[in-house]
VOPAGU-2260 file (C-alpha; in pm, 1 decimal, decimal comma):
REM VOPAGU-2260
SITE   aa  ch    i         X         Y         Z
SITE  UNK   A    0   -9246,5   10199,4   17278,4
SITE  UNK   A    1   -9042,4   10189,5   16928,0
SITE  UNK   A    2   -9276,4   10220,8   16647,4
SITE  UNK   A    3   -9240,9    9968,9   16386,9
SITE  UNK   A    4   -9200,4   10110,7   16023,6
SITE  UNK   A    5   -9120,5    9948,0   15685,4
SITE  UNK   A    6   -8796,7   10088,6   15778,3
SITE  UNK   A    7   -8653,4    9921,9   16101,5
SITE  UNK   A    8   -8379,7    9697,4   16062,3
SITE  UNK   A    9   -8534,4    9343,9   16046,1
SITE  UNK   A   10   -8838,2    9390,7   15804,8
SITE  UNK   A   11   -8539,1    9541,7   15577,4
SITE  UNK   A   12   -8284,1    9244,6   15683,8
SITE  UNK   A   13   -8614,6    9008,2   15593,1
SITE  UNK   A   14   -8686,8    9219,0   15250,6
SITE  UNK   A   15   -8326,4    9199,5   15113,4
SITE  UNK   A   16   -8300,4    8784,4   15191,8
SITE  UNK   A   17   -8619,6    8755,6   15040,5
SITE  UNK   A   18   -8490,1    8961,4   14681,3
SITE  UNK   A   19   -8216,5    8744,5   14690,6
SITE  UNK   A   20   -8403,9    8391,1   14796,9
SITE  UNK   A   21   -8692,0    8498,0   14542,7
SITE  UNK   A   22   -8484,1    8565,4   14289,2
SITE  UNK   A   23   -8294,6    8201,6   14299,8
SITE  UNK   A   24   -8615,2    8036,5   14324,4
SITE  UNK   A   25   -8773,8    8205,8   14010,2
SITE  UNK   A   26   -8466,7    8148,3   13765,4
SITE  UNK   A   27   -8491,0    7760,4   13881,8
SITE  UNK   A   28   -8887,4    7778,1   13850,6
SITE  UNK   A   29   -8845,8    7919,3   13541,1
SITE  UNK   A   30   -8581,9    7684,2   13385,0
SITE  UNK   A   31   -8690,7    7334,2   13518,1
SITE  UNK   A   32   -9069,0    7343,4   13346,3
SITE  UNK   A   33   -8924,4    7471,1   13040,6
SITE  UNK   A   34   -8632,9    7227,7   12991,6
SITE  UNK   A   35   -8911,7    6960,2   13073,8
SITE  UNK   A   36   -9131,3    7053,5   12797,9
SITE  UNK   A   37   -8860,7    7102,9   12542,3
SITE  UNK   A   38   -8727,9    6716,5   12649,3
SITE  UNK   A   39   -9092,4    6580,8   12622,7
SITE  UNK   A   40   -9248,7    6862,4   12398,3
SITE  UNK   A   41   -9581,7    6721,7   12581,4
SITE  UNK   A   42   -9826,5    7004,8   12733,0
SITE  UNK   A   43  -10053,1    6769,3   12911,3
SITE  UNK   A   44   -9700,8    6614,6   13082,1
SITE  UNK   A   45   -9618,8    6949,4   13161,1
SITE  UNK   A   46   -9930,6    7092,5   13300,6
SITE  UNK   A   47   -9972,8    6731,0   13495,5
SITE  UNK   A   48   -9617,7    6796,1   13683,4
SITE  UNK   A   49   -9648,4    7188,5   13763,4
SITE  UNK   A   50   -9985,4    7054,3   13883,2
SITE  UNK   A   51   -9840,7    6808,5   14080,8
SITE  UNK   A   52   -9592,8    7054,1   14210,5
SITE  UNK   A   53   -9803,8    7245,6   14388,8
SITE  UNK   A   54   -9965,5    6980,8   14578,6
SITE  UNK   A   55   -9730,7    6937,9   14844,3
SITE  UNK   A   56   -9703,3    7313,1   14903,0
SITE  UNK   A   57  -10098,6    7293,6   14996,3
SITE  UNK   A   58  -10089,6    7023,1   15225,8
SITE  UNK   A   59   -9729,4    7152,2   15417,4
SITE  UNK   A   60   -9899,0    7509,9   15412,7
SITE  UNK   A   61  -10143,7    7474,7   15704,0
SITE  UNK   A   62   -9828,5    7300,3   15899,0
SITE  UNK   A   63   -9619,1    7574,7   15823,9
SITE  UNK   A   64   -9875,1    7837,2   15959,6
SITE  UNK   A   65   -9899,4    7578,6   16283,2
SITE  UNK   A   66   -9528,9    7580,1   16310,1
SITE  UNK   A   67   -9490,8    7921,5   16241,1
SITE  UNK   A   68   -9687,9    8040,6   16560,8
SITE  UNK   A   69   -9499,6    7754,1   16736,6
SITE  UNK   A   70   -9115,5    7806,9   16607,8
SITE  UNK   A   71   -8910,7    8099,3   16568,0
SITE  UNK   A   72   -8989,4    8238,0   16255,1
SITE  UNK   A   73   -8653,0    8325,2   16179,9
SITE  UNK   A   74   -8508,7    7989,0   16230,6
SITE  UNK   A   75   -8783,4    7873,8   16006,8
SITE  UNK   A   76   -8635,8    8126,3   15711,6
SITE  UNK   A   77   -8267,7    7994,0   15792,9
SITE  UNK   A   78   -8325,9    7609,3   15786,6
SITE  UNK   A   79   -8575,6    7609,6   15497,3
SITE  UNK   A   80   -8340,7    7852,6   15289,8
SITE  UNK   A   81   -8032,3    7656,3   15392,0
SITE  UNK   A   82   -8241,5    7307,3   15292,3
SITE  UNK   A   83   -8293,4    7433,8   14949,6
SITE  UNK   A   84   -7951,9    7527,1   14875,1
SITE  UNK   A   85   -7812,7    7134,4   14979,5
SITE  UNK   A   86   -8140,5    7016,3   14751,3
SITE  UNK   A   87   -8021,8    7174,3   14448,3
SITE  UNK   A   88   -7722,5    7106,9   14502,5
SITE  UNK   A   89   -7783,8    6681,1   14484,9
SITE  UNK   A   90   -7992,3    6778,9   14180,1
SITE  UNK   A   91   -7744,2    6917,0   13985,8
SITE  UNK   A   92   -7535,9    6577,7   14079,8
SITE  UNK   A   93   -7826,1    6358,8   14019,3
SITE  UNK   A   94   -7877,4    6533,7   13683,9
SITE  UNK   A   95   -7597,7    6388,3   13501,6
SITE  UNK   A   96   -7694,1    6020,1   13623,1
SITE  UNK   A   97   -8022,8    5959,0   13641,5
SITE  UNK   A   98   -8354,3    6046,8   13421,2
SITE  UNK   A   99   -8404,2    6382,8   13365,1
SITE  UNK   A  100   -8823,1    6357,6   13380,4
SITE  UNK   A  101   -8885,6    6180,7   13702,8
SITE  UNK   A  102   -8562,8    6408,5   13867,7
SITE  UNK   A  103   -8725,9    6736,6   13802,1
SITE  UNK   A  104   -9083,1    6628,0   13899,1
SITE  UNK   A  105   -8960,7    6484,9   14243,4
SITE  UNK   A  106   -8713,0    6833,1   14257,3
SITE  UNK   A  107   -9004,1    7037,3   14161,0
SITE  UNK   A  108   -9262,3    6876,3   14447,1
SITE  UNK   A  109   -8980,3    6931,9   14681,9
SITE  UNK   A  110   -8912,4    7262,4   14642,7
SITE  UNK   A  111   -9264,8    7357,1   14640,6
SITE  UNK   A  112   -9322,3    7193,9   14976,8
SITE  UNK   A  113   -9021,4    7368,7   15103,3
SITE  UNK   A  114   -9198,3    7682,4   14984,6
SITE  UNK   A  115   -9568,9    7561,2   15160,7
SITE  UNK   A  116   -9347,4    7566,4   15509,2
SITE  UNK   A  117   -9165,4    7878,8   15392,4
SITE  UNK   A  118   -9391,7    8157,3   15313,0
SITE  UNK   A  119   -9684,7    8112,4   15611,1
SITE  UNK   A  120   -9322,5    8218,7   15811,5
SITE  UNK   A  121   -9244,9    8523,5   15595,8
SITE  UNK   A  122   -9612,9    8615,9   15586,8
SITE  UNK   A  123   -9717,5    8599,9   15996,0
SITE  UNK   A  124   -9332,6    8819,1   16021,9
SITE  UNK   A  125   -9492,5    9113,1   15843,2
SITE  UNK   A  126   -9762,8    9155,5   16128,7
SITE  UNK   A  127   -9505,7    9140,9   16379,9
SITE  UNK   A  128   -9231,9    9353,0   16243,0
SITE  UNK   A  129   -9441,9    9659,9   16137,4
SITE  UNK   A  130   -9674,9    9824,7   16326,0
SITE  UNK   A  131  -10081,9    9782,2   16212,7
SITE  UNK   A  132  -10096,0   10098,1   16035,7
SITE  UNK   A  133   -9832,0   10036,3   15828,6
SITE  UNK   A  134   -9938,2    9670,3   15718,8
SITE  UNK   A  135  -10067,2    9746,1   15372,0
SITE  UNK   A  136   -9768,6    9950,9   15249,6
SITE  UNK   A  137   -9585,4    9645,2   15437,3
SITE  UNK   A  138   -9750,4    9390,7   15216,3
SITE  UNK   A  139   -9707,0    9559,2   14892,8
SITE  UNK   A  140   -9353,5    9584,6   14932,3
SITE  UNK   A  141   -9305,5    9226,8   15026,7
SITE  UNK   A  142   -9546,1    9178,1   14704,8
SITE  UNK   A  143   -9368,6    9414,8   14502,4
SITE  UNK   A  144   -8993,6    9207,0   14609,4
SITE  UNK   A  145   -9177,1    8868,5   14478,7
SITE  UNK   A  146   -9265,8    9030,8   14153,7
SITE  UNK   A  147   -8940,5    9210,3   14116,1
SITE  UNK   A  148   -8758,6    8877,7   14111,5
SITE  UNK   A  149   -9064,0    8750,9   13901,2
SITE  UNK   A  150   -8962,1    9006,6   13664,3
SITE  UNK   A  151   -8597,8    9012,4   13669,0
SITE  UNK   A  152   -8546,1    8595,8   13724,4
SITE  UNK   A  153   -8714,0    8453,4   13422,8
SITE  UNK   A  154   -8566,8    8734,3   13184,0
SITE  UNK   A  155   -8237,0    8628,9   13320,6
SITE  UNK   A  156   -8327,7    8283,5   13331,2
SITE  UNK   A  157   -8425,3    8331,7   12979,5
SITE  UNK   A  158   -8127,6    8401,1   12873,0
SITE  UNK   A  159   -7897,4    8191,7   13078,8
SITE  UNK   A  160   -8123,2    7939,1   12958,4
SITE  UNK   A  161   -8096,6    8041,9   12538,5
SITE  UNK   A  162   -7711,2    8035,4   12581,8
SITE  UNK   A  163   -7569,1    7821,2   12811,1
SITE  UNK   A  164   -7858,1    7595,3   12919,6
SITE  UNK   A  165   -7956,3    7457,5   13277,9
SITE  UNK   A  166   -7625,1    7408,1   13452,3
SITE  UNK   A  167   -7525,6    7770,3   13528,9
SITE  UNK   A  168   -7903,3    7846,6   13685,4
SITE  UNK   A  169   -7862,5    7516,5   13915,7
SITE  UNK   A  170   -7532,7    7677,7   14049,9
SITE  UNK   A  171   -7664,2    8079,7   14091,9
SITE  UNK   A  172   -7985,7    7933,6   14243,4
SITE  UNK   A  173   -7752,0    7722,9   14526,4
SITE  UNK   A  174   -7620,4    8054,7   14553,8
SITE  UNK   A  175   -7901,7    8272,7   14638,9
SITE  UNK   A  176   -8079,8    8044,9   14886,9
SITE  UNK   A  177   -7718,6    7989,4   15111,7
SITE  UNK   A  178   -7629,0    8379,9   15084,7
SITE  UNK   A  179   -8009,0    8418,7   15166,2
SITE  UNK   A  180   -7989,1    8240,7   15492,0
SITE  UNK   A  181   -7701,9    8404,3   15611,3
SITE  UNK   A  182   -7903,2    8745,3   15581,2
SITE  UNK   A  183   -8156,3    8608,6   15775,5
SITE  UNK   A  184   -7975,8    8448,8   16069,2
SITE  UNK   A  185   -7902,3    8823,6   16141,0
SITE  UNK   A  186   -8306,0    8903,5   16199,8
SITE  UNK   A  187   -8442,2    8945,9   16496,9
SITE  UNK   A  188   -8830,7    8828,8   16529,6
SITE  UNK   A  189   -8989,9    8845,3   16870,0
SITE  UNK   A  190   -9104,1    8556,7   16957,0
SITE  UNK   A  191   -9277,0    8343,3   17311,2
SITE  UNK   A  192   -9258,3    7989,8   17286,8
SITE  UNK   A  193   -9606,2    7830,2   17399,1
SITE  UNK   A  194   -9606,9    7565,8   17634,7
SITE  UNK   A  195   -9757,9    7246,3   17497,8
SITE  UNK   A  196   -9930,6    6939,9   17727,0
SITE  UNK   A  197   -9979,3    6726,3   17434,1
SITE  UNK   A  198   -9797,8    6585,7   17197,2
SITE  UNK   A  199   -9681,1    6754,8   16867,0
SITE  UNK   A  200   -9953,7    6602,2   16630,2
SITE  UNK   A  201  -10199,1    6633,1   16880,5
SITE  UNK   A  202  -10108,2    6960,7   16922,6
SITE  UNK   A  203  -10113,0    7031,7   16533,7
SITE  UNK   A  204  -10433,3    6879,3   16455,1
SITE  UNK   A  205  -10552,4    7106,2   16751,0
SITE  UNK   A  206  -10429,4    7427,9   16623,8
SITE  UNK   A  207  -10498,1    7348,8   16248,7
SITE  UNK   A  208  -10923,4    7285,2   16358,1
SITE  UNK   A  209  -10875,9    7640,9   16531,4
SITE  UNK   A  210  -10753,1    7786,6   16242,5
SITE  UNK   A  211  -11017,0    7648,2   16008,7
SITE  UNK   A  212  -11268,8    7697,1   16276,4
SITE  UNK   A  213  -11146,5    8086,7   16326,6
SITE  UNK   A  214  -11181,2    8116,8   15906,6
SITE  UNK   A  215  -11518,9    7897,9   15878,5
SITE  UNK   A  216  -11728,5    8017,7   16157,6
SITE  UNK   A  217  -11615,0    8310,8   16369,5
SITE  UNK   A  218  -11500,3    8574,9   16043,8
SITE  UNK   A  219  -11656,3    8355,2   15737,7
SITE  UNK   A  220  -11613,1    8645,0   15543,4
SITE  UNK   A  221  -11262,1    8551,0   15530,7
SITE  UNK   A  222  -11339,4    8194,5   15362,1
SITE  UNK   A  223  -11539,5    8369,2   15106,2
SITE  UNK   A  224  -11273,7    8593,1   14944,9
SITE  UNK   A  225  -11069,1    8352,2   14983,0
SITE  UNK   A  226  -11249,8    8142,5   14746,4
SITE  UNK   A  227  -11331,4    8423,1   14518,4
SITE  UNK   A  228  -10942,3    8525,3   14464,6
SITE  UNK   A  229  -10941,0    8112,4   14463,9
SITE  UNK   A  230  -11176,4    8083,4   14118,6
SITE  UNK   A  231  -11031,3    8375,3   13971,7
SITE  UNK   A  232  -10679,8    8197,4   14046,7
SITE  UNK   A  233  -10816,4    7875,6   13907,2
SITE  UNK   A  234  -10950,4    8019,2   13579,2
SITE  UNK   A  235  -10738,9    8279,3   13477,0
SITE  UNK   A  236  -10373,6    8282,6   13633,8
SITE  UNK   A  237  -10374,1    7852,8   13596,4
SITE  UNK   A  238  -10399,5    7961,6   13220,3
SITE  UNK   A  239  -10160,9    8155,0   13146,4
SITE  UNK   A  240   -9919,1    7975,3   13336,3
SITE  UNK   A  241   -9993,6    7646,4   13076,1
SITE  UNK   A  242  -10071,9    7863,5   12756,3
SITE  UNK   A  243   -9777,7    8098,4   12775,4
SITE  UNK   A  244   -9488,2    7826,2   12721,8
SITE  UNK   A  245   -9685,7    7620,0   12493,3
SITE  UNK   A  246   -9834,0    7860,6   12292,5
SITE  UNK   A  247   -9496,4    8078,9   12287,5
SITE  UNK   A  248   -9238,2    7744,1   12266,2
SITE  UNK   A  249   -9429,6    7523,9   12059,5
SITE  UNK   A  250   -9696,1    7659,0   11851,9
SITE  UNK   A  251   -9642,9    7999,1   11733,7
SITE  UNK   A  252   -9299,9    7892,0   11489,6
SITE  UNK   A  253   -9048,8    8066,4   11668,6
SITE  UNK   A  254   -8729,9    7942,3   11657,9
SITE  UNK   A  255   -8633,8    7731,3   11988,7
SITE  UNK   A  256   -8356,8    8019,4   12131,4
SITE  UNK   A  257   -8604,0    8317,4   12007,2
SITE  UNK   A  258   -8901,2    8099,6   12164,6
SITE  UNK   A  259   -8683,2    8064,5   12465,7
SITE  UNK   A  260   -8589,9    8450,2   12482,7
SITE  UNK   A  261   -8964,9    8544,4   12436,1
SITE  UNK   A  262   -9086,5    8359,5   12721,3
SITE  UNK   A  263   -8824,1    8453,7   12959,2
SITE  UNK   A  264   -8914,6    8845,1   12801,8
SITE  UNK   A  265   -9314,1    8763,1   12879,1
SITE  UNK   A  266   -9230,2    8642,2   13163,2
SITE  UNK   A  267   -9058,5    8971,8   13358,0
SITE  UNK   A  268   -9329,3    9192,9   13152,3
SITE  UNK   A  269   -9599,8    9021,2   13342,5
SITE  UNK   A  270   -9381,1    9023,5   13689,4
SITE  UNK   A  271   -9335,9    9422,9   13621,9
SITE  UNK   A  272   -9742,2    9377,3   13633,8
SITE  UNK   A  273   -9671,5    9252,7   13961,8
SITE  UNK   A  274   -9491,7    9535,7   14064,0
SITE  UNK   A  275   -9697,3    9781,5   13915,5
SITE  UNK   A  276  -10009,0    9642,3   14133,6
SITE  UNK   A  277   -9786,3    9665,1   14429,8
SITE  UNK   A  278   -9649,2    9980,7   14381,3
SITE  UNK   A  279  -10043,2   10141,9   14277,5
SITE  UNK   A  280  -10189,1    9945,0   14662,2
SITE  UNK   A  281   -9875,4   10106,8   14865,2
SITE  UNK   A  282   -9995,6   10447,7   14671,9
SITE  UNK   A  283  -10363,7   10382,8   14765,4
SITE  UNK   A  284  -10278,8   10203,4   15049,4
SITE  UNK   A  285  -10535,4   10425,1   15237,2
SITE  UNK   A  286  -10826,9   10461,2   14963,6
SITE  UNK   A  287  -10868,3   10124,2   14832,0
SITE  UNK   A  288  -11225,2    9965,6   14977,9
SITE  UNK   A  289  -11316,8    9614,8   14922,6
SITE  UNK   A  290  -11634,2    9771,6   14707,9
SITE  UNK   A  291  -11374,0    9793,8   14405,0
SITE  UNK   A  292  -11270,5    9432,7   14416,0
SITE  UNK   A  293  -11576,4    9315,5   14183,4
SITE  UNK   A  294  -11504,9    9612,4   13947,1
SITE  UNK   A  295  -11076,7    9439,2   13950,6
SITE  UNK   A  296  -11199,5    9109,4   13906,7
SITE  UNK   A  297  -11413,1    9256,3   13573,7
SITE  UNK   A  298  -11079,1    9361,1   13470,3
SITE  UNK   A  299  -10877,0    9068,3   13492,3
SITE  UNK   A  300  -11169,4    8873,0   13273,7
SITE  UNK   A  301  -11111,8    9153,4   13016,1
SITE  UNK   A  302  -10770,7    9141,2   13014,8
SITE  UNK   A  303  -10758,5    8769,2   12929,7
SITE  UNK   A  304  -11074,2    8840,9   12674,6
SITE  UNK   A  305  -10858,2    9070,4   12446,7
SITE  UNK   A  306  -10583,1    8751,7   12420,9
SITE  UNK   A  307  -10866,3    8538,4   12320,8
SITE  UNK   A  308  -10953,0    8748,0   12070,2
SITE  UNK   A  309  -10594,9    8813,0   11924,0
SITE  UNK   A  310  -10541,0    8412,3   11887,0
SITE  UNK   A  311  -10928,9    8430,6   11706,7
SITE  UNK   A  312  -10790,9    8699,6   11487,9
SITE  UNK   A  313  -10483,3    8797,5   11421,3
SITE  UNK   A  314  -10246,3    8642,8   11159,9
SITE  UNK   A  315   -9889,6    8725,6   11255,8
SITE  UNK   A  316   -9739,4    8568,3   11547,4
SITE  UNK   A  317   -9541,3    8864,7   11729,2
SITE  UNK   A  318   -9877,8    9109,0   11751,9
SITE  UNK   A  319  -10061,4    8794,0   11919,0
SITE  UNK   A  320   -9702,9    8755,9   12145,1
SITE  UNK   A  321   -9762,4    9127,9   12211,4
SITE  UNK   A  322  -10124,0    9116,4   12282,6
SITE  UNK   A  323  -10106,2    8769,7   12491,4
SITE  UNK   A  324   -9838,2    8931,5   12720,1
SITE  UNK   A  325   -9998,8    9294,2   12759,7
SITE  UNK   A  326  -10288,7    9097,2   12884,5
SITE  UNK   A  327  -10140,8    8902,9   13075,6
SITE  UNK   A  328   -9903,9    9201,4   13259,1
SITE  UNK   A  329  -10278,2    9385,0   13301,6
SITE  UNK   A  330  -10410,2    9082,1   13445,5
SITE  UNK   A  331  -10087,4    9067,0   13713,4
SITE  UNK   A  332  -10166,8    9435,4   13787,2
SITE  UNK   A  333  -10531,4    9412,8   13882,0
SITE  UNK   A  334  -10468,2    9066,3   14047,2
SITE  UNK   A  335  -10186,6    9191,6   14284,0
SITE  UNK   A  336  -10410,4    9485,9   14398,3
SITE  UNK   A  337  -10698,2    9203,7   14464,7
SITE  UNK   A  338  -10422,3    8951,5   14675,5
SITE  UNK   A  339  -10287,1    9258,6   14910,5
SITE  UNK   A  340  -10587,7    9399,8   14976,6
SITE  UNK   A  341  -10711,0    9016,4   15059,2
SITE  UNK   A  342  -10383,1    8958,0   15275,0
SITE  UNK   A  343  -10425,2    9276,5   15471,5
SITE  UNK   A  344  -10745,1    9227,1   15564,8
SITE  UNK   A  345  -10711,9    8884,4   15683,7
SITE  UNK   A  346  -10350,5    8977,4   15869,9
SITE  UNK   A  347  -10622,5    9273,5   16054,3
SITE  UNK   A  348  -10910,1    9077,2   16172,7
SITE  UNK   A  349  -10718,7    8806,3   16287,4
SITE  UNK   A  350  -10515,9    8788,0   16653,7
SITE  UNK   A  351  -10170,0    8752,7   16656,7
SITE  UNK   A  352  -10174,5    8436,6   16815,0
SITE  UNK   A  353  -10349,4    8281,0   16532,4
SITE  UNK   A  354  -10205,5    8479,7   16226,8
SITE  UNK   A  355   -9947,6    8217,2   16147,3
SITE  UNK   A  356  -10197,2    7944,0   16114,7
SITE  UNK   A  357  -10492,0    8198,1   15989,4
SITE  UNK   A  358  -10298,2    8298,7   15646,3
SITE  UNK   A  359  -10185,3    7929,0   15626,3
SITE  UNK   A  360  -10549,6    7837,5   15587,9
SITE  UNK   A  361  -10664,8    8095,6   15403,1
SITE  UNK   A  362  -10403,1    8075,6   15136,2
SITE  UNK   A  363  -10415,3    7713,4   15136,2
SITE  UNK   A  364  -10795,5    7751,2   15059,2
SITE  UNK   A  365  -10716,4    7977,0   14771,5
SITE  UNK   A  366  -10437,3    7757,8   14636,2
SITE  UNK   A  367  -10609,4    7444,2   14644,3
SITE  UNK   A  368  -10736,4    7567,8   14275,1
SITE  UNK   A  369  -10437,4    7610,5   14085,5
SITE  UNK   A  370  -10312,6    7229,2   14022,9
SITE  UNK   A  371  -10691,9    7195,6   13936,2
SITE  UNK   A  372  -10651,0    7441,3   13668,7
SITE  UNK   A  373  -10314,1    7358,8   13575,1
SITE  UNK   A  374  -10406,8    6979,8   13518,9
SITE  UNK   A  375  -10712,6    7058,0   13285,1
SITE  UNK   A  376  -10552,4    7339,4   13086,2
SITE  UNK   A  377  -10275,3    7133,3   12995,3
SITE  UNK   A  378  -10565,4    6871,7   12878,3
SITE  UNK   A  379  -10732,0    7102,3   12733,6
SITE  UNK   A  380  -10390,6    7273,3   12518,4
SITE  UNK   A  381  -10321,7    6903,7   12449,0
SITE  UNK   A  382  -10637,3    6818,4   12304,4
SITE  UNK   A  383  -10779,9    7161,2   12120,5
SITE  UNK   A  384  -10625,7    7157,6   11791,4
SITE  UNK   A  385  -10577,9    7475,0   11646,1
SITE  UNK   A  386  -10848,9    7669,5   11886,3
SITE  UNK   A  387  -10690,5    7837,3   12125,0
SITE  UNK   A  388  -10886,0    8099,9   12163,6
SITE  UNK   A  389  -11128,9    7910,3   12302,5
SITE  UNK   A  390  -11015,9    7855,0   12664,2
SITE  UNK   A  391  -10952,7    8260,7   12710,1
SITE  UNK   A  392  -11286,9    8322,9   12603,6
SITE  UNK   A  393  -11439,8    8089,8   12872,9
SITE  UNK   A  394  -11227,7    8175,8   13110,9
SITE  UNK   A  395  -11305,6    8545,0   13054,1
SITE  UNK   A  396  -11685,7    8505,0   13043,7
SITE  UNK   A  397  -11681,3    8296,9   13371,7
SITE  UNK   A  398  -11522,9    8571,3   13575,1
SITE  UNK   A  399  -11682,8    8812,0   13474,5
SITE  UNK   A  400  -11979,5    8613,4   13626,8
SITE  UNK   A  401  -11805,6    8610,3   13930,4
SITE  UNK   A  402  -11713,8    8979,1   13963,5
SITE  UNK   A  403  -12078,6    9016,0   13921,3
SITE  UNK   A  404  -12253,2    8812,8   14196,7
SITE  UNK   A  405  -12006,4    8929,0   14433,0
SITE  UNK   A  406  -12066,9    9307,5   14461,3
SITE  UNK   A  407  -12284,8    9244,7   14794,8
SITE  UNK   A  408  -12006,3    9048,0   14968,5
SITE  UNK   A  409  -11690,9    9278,3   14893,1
SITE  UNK   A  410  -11946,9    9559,8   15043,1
SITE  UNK   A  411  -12028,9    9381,9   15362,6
SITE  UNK   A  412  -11642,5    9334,7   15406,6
SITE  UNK   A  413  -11608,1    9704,5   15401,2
SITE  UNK   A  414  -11880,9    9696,4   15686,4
SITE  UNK   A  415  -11735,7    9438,1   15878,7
SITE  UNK   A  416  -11370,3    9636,1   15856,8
SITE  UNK   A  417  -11553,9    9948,8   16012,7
SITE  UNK   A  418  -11704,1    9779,4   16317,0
């Protein structure tokens, strides 16, 4: 039998449409926000829409997971990626005839439900095009790819954005998703089709209880990382994704193209944290335990302690930009390590036959947080005055709490991964 490495053809045909379908998506995520709050100049408008954004994505990511074990995965990749390109597409026509706010928060939703059916597709692939001792180098790579274009697209986008404003990104992010597609019409997946006597919803409701039911009762362990990486989520990565641009754009006195550069710069700084957790679990791929999760989750609280402090105490605005972003990029890095070692042990304990609808649920549970946290941060930046320190310290205090009482758990999941 052919062993399946992280370098056969089709995990490599899926890794380089992903670079190039990540890398369109992250520009456009990157541009769209911004140009909304520079049009409105509102934070709590702004965290309400990226809030709203993500809402689709969590209810369409259990259905993707039950249509991923039910449809060829590749076909999935294809249509979806194909679908995004045409969507953009009638955006950047719609643009120049209709109102920009409403167009960007129905574009926005859209997209991220397209991504909700996308990535429970890319995710369940892994498992099936690499062999099980290969899965966590597997899923640092795919993590490292995300934060490479994380890095690389709003530094770009940045720019693009400074100089020549949100046409040009509309037409390179059409660009990406079609050439994307074509890459992966050319993978092959294995896959069985299931026969089904009952009809599709019927069918999906069925599957989505198992799933649940699989998480819930039969490996609750799973649940209960998932909600840890689900608070942590909530109170740390939901700020900086609201503070960054409105602290950086808007309050800080930048100029609007130096603001604009900054932020794209922060941006890729804190992706490169990304990579840098990705690149440190493929390393330790076979030495990280769940027993050091509480100690990462300490470390993220820190990381977002010493911003809170800068804003508290520092006068000039580009050693608080450095501080708030070194955080930040520290906060990616011990984050990352926390979400592959989460993803690998879910994608291990769980059959094949359910994986698709298994990471569906599980990172629907943890996702369910973020529009939470993006809704009342906005609020919150909205409504603070000149404190902004305040909601890092909190924040920071909180998880620390968290990394504490959960020091039993993470070592049980050790247990459990030994049986």
């Amino acid at each position: 039998m052919e062993k399946k490495t992280i370098e056969s053809k089709d995990f490599l045909l899926m890794l380089i449409g992903q670079i190039i379908s990540l890398f369109g998506n992250q520009i456009l995520r990157f541009a769209l926000p911004l140009y909304l709050l520079q049009k409105t100049g509102s934070s709590v408008l702004f965290g309400t829409i990226t809030a709203c954004s993500f809402i689709p994505m969590i209810i369409l990511f259990p259905i993707g997971g039950i249509i991923a074990d039910r449809v060829n995965k590749r076909n999935i990749m294809v249509i979806l990626d194909f679908s995004t390109s045409a969507i953009i597409l009638c955006f950047s026509i719609m643009a120049k005839v209709f109102y920009i706010v409403p167009l960007i928060a129905a574009t926005m939703m859209i997209l991220f439900a397209i991504q909700g059916a996308y990535q429970p597709a890319v995710k369940a692939s892994i498992s099936i095009l690499v062999d099980k001792e290969h899965l966590m180098q597997a899923n640092s790579i795919v993590d490292m790819i995300s934060s490479f274009a994380n890095m690389l697209g709003p530094v770009i986008g940045g720019l693009l954005f400074s100089f020549i404003g949100l046409t040009p990104i509309l037409y390179i992010s059409i660009a990406c998703f079609f050439v994307s597609a074509v890459m992966e019409i050319f993978i092959n997946i294995p896959f069985e089709k299931k026969q089904r006597n009952e009809n599709l919803f019927v069918t999906g409701l069925r599957d989505m209880e198992g799933s649940f039911r699989f998480v819930f009762k039969k490996k609750p362990v799973l649940w209960k990382i998932s909600i840890t990486y689900e608070m942590v989520s909530m109170l740390l990565c939901s700020l900086f994704v609201i503070a960054l641009p409105v602290l950086i754009t808007q309050n800080m006195g930048f100029s609007e193209r130096m603001a604009n550069r900054l932020y794209g710069y922060a941006q890729g700084v804190i992706a490169a944290g990304s990579i840098a957790g990705g690149l440190l679990a493929g390393i330790l791929s076979k030495k990280l335990k769940a027993k050091t999760i509480p100690y990462l989750i300490i470390g993220c609280a820190l990381s977002i302690l010493t911003s809170g402090l800068a804003l508290q105490l520092f006068q000039s605005s580009m050693a608080i930009y450095v501080v708030l972003v070194a955080g930040c990029s520290l906060l990616m890095v011990l984050s990352t390590l926390f979400q592959i070692q989460m993803m690998s042990y879910v994608q291990i304990l769980t059959p094949n036959e359910l994986i698709g609808k298994v990471i569906a649920c599980v990172i629907c549970v943890c996702m369910c947080s973020n529009p939470i946290g993006q809704f009342l941060y906005g609020f919150v930046f909205e409504h603070i005055g000149d404190n902004y320190y305040l909601p890092f310290y909190a924040a920071s205090f909180i998880v620390i709490g968290i990394g504490v009482i959960t020091r039993d758990l993470f070592c049980k999941i050790d247990y459990v991964m030994e049986q």
